[in-house]
N, C-alpha and C positions, 0 to 999 in steps of 0.2 A: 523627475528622479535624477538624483546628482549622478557622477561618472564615476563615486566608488562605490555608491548603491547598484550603479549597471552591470559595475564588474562584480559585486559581489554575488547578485543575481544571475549572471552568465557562469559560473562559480558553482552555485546549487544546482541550476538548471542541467549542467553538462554532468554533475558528480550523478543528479537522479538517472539520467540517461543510461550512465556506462554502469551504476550501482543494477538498473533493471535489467540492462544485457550481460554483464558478466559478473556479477556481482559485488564483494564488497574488498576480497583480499587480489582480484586482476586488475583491480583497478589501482593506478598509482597514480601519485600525486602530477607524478609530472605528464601523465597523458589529459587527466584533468584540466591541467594549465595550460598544454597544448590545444587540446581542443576546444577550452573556452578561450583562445587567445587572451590570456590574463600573465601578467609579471610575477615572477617567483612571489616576490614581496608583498603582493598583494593579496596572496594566501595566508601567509602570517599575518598581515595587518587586520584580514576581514579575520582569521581566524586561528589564533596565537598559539591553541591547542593541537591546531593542523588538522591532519584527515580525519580525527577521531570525534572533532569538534564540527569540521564541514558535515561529517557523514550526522551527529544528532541533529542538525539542522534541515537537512534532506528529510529525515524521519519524522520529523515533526512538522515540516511544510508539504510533504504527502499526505501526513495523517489529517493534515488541514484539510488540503483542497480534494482528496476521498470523501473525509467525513460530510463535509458539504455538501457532495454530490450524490450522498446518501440519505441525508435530510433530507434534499431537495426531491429525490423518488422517494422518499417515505413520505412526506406531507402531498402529494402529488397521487399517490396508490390507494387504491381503495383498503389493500389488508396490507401484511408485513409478506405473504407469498407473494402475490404478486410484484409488492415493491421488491424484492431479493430474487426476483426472474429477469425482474427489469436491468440489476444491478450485474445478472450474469450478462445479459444479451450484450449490455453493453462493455464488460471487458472482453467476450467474445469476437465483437468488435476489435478491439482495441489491441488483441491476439493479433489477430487475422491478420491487422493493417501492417504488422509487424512480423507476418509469417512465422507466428510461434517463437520470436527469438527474443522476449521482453516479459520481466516477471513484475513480480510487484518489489519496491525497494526495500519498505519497511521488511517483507518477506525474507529477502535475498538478507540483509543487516542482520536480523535478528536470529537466522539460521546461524550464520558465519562467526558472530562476537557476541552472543548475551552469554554464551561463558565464560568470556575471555575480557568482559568489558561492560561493569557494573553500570558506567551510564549509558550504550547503547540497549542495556538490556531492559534498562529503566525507561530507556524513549521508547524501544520499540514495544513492551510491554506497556505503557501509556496510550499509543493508539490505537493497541489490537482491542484494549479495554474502553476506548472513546466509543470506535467503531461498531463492539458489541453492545455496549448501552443505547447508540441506535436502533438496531433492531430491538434489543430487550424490552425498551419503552413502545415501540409500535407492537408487539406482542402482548405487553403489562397492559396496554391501553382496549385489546382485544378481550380483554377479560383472565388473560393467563397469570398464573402466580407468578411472583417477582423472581422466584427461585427457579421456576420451569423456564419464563421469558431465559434468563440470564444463563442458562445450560444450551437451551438453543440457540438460544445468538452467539454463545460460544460456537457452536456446529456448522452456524453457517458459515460464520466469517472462517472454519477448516475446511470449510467443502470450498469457498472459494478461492483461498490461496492453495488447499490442494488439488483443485482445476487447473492454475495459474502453471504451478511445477508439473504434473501431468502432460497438459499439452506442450509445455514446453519441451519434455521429452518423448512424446509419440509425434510431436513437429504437427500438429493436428489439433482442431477446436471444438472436435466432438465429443471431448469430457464438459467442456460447455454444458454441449447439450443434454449430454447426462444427467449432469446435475443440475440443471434446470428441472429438469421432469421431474427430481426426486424431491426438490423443496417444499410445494407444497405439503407430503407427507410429513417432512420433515416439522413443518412450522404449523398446524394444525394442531386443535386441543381431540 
């Protein structure tokens, strides 16, 4: 990896970080560059458009390596419940480690500018729609209609980012486990 691909990656890296703790308007360009130790210049060169253009990039490289890691429990789970328990246990996790104080980015972006910012609304609508066509197709593959799959997997992926914002404000992961228990209902014909 060259050294402005490093910087450009310590750039995303740090914007996902502070986008998932504080979201998308406390976050300023220049704590960004602060905390990725990167040059003014360097933000304009990786990214000419500035914050509005780092930040579709974040959105799109979470919605990556999410969707991934959703495949990878979906092809791995016997049904689409199980795999979407598996997927809470593990932001659960991933709460916890972070004491309730970290959301999801795409989440945080798409609350703050999809009305304010036709192409965040456009990326972050992009991968809530990747994200639901995963569970949709391990649903559609259960035997469920493509119109039922595709309403439910809209449901879960709100039960999960409204887990995400809940515990984040009860400071607490036991909406987790809430909605864990309630998925299988939820994703049953």
């Amino acid at each position: 990896m060259s050294k402005g691909d490093e910087t450009r990656e310590k750039m995303i890296e740090t914007a996902t970080r502070l986008f998932q703790s504080q979201g998308y308007a406390a976050t300023g360009l220049k704590q960004i560059l602060t905390e990725s130790g990167t040059p003014r210049g360097s933000l304009y060169f990786h990214f000419p458009e500035g914050k509005e253009e780092l930040a579709a990039e974040v959105v799109a490289r979470h919605g990556e390596v999410f969707g991934q890691a959703l495949e990878e429990v979906m092809n791995a789970s016997p049904d689409a419940a199980q795999a979407a328990q598996q997927i809470v246990d593990l932001l659960a996790r991933q709460c916890e480690a972070t004491g309730c104080q970290t959301g999801c980015p795409v989440g945080a972006i798409a609350f703050e500018m999809a009305n304010t910012s036709e192409r965040l609304q456009r990326a972050t609508r992009e991968v809530f729609e990747r994200w639901s066509a995963i569970f949709a197709r391990c649903l559609s593959n259960e035997g469920m209609s493509s119109a039922e799959a595709r309403q439910r997997a809209h449901a879960v992926i709100c039960a999960i980012e409204g887990a995400l914002i809940l515990s984040r404000a009860y400071g607490d992961i036991g909406i987790f486990y809430d909605v864990r228990e309630r998925l299988p209902a939820l994703l049953s014909d």
